[in-house]
N, C-alpha and C positions, 0 to 999 in steps of 0.2 A: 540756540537758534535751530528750527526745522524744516528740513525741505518738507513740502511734499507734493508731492506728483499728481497731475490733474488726471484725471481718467478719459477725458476728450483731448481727444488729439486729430489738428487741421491738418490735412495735405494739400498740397496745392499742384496741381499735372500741369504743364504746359503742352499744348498742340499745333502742330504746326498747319493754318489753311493752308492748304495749296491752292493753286489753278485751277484744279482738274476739281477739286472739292467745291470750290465755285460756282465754275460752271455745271456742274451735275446737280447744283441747289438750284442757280438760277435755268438750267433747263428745267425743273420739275413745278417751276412757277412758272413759265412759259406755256409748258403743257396743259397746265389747269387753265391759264387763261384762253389759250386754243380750245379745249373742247368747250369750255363755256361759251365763245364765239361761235363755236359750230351747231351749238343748239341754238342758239339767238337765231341765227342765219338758217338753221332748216326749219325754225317755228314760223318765220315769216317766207322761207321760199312757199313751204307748205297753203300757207294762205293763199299768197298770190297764185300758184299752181290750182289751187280750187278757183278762184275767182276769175281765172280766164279760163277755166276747162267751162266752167258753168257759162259765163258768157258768151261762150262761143254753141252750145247749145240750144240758148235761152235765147234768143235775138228778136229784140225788139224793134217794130218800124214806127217813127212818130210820124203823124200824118199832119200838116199846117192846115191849118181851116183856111178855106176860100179855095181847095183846088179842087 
């Protein structure tokens, strides 16, 4: 009978999450979903910002027929 010895050899680490390891994952997905809101919300302040500088420029009077 012969041993013989595998040349691979598995380790296995155990890690311990913490809290703190957590929360500093789930703030950095909070973060990205914050700036990606913050583009959302300046793309469309930015329109409306245009569309009432220009209408407020641009004023139009409709006149009713018959006066």
């Amino acid at each position: 009978m012969n041993f013989v010895k595998d040349p691979t050899t598995l380790s296995y680490e155990r890690s311990v999450f913490s809290f703190l390891d957590l929360a500093g994952n789930l703030g950095g997905f909070f973060e990205i979903l914050e700036r990606t809101g913050a583009l959302l919300v300046g793309f469309f302040a930015q329109k409306i910002f245009l569309y009432s500088l220009l209408s407020r420029l641009y004023q139009v009077e409709n006149c009713k027929p018959g006066n």
